[in-house]
C-alpha positions in Angstrom: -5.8 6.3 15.6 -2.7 8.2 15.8 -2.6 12.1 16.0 -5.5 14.4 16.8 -6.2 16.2 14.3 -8.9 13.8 13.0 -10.6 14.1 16.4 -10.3 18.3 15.5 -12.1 17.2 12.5 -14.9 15.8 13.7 -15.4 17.7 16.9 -15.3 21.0 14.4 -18.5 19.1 12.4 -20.1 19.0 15.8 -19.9 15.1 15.6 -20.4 13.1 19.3 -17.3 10.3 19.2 -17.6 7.0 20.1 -14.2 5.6 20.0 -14.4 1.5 20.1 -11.7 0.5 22.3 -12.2 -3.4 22.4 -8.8 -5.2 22.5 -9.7 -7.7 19.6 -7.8 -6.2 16.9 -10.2 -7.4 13.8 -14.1 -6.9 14.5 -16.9 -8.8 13.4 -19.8 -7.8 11.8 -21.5 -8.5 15.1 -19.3 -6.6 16.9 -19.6 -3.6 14.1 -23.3 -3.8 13.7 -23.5 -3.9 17.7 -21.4 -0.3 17.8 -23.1 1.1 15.0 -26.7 0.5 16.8 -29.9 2.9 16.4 -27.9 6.1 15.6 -25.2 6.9 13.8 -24.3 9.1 11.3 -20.9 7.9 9.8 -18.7 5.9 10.7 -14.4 5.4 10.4 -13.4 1.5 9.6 -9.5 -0.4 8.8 -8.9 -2.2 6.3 -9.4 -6.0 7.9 -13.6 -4.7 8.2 -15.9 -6.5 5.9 -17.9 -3.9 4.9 -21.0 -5.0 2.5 -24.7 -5.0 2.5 -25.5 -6.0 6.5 -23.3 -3.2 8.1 -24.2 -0.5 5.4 -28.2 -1.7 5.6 -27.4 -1.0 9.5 -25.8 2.3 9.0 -28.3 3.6 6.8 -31.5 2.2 9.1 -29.4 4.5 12.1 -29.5 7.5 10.4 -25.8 6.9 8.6 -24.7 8.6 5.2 -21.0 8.4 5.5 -18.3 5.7 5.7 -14.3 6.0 5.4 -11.8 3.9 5.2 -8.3 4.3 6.9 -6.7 3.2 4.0 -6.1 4.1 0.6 -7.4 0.5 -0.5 -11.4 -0.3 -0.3 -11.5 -4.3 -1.6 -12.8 -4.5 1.7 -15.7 -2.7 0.9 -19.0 -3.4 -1.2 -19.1 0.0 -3.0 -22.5 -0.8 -4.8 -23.8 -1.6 -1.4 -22.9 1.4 -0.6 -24.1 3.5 -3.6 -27.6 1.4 -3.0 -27.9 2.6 0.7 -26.8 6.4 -0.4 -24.0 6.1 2.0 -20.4 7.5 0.7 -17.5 5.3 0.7 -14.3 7.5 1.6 -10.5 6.4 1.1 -7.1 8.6 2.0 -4.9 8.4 -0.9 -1.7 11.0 -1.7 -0.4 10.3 2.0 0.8 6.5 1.5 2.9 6.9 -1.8 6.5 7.7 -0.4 6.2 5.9 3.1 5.2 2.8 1.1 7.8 2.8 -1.4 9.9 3.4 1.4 9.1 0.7 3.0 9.6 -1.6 0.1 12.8 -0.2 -0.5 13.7 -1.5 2.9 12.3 -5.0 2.2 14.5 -5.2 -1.0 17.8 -4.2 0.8 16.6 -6.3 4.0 16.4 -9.5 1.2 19.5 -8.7 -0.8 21.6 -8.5 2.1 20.3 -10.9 4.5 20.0 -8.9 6.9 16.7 -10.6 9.4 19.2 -14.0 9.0 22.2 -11.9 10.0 20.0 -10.5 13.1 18.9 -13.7 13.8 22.7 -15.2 13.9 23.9 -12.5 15.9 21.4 -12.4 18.4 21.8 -16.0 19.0 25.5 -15.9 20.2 26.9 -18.0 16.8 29.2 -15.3 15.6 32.7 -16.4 16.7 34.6 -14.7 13.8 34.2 -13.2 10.3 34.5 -15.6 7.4 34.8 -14.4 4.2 31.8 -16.8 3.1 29.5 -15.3 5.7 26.2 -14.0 4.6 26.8 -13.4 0.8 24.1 -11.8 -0.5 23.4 -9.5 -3.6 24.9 -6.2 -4.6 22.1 -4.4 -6.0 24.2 -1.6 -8.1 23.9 -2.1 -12.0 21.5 -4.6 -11.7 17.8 -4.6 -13.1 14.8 -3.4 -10.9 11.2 -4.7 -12.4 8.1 -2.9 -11.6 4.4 -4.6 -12.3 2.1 -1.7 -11.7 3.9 1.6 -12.1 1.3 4.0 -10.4 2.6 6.5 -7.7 3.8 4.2 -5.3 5.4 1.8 -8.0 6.8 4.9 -9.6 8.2 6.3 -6.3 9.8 3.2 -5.4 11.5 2.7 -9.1 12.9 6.3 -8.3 14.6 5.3 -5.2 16.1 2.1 -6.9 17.2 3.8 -10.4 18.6 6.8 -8.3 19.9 5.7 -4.7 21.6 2.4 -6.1 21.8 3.2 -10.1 20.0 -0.1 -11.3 18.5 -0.4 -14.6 14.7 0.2 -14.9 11.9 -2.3 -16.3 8.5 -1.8 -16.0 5.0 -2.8 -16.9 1.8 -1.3 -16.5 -1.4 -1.0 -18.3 -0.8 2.8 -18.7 2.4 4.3 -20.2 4.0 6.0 -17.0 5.9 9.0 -18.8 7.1 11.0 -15.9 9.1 7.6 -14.8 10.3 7.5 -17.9 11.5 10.9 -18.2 12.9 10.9 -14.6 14.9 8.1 -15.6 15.7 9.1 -18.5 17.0 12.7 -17.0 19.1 10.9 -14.4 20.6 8.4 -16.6 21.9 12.0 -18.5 23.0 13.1 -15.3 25.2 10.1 -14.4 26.2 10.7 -18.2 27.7 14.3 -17.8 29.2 12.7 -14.7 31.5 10.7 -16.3 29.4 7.6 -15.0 27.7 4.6 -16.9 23.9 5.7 -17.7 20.8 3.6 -16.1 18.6 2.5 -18.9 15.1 1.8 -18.8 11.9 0.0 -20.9 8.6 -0.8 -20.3 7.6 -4.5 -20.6 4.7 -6.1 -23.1 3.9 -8.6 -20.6 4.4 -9.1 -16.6 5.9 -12.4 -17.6 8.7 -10.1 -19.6 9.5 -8.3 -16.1 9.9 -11.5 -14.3 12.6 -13.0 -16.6 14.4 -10.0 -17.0 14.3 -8.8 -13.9 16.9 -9.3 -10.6 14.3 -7.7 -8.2 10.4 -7.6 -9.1 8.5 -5.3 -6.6 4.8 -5.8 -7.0 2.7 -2.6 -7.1 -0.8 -3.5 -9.1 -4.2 -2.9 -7.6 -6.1 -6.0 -6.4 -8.7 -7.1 -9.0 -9.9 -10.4 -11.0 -7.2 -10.1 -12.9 -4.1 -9.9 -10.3 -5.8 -12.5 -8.1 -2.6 -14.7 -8.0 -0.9 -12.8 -10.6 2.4 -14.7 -9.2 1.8 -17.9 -9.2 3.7 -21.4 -9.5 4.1 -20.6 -13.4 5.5 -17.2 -13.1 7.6 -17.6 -9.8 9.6 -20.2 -12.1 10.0 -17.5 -14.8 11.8 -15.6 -12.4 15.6 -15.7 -12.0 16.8 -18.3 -9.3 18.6 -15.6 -7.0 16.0 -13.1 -7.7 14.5 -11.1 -5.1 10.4 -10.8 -5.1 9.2 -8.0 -2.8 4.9 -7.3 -2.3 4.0 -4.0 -0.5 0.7 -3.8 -2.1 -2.3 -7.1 -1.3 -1.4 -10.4 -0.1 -3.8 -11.9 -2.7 -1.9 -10.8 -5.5 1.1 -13.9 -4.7 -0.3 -17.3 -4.3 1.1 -17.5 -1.1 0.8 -21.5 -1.6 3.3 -21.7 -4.4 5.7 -19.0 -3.1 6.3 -21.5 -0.2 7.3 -24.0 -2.5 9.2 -22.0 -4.2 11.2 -20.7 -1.7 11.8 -24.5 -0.1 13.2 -25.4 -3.7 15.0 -22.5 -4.6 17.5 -21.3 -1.4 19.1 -18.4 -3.3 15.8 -17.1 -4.3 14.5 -14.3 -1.7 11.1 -12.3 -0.8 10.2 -9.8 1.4 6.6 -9.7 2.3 4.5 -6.9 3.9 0.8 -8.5 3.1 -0.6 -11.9 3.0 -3.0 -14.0 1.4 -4.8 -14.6 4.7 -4.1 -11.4 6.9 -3.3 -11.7 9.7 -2.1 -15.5 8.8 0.5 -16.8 7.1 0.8 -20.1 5.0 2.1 -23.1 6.6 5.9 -23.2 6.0 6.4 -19.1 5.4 7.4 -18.4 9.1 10.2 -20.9 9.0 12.2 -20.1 5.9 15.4 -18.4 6.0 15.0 -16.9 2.8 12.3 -14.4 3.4 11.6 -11.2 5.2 8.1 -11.0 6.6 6.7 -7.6 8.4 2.9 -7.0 9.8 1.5 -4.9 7.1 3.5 -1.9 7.7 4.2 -0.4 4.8 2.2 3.1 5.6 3.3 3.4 9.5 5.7 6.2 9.5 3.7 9.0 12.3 3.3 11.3 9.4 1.6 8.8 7.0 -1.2 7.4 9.7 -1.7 10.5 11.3 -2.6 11.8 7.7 -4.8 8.9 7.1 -6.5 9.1 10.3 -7.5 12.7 9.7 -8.4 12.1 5.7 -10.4 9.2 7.3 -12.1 11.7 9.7 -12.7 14.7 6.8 -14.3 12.9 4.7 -17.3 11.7 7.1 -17.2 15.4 8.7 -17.2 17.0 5.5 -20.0 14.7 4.2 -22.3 15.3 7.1 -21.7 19.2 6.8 -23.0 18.8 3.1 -19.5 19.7 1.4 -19.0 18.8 -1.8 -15.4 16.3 -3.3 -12.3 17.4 -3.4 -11.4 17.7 -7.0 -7.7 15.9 -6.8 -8.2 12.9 -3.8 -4.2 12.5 -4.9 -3.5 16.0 -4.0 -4.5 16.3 0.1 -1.6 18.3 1.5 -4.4 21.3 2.0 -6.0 18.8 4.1 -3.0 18.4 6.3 -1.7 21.9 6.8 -1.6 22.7 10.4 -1.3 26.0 10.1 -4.5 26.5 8.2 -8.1 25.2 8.3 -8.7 22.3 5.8 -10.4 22.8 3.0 -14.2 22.5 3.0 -14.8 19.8 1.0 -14.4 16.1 1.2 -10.9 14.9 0.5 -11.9 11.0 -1.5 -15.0 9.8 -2.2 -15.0 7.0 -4.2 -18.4 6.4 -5.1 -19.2 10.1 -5.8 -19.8 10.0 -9.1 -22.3 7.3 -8.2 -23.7 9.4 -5.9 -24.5 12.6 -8.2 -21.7 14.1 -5.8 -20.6 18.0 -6.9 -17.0 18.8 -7.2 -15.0 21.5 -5.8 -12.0 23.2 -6.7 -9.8 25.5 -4.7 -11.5 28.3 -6.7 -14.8 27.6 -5.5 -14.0 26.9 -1.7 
């Protein structure tokens, strides 16, 4: 895991490391249950871990209490199996909003501008002279950003758009997101006083309202029953036929299938994919289209970010096995991550605590 300060962490709690340094990249639950054997007290898992009633049952029988996952995202993990084997499932959010949004940021302006085509063309000797008709793609200024799931990274990534290319804001969430809103809202008054055209924004009734509205639709929901598929063959053909479709947040969430066929039938129509339905696979036919961007699940690996993760991964099994209580705020960690001073003694996201009977702390009482 990147960094050190997550081996600090656990070296401070007086923990012995065994680091697994097979050169599979996804493990098994053989291989997991194998590593985890007749003692261990927690353990740090990724993301692409199955994590459910064998490997906890296997933690607890050696002595385990404590599991965390290196990502912000735990639909990888059985939490009730968990909560039935009194082990704690940790997660490292309030590191991963900006580098994500970031990152999708980059997929939009990689899609609107062709730019992986452009590469591509270079790289393979055809330029011979500019043409006026060469790689047209879409100007994103004025246009209209849509936003399905307006939590912090959603919200974070609206900012960038509304403010570093002035586009016009819709959005729709569960949850009325007021401080994107009033940023908007305050910027749009900016460019006003300027002497410039004002952004506008609303929040949608309906997903399907986004996608026909919309000239870019970033996808920021949480993965549930209810998103499984949430684009699918019926909404992709609500959505604009040069539109731009960008997914920073689980593979599941686009049918994968249908987004194929859409992109075969629709050449103007572009997305730029950092997850996928099948991780680490791809659909047959996604690889070979011109008209989308596809990266490795990358949307949190700036240094900063992972290093972050690796150490809120590694707090909250030390903290656990020192008996510390949960951090009060799991979206407020930078006291976690201070390197001038010791992190605070308390475990930064638990997300079964409540389950658990877990106590709280606040900065007060640490």
């Amino acid at each position: 895991m990147p960094g050190t300060s997550w081996i600090d962490a656990l070296v401070a709690a007086d923990c012995r490391l065994e680091i697994c340094t097979a050169s599979k990249t996804i493990l098994s639950q053989d291989d997991i249950a194998q590593l985890i054997g007749d003692r261990c007290d927690g353990v740090i898992g990724q993301l692409t871990e199955e994590w459910g009633e064998r490997l906890f049952s296997a933690l607890q029988r050696a002595g385990g209490s404590a599991y965390s996952n290196m990502a912000v995202g735990f639909n990888n993990v059985d939490v009730e199996a968990a909560t039935r084997h009194g082990i704690t499932v940790g997660n490292t959010p309030g590191v991963l909003t900006e580098t994500t949004a970031e990152l999708a940021a980059s997929l939009t302006l990689a899609a609107a501008r062709r730019v992986v085509e452009a590469d591509y063309f270079m790289r393979a000797g055809k330029y011979d002279g500019w043409l006026p008709t060469m790689f047209i793609g879409n100007l994103l200024k004025g246009q209209t950003v849509g936003i399905i799931g307006a939590g912090r990274i959603g919200s974070a990534y609206a900012r960038m758009m509304v403010e570093g290319f002035k586009m016009n804001l819709i959005y729709y969430d569960l949850y009325q997101s007021k401080r994107l809103e009033e940023s908007v809202t305050a910027y749009s008054r900016f460019l006003q006083s300027q002497g410039e055209p004002p952004v506008t924004w609303r929040r949608a009734s309906s997903p399907e309202e986004v996608l026909q509205v919309a000239d870019v639709v970033s996808l920021h929901p949480v993965l549930d029953k209810t998103t499984f598929h949430l684009l699918d063959e019926r909404r992709l053909n609500m959505m604009k036929k040069d539109a731009i479709l960008v997914n920073c947040s689980r593979g599941p969430v686009v049918d994968e299938v249908a987004l194929v066929r859409h992109l075969k039938a629709n050449p103007a129509f572009r997305a730029a994919l950092d997850v996928f339905e099948d991780e680490p696979l791809m659909k047959p036919g996604l690889s070979t289209l011109p008209n989308v961007v596809v990266v490795p699940h990358i949307a949190s690996a700036s240094q900063w970010t992972r290093a972050g993760m690796a150490a809120l991964a590694a707090l909250n099994v030390a903290a656990k096995l020192q008996g510390y209580p949960v951090w009060h705020n799991p979206n407020d960690v930078l006291a976690f991550l201070d390197p001038n001073c010791p992190p605070p003694k308390a475990c930064p996201s638990i997300v079964n605590a409540k389950q658990l009977g877990l106590p709280t702390a606040t900065p007060s009482k640490l």
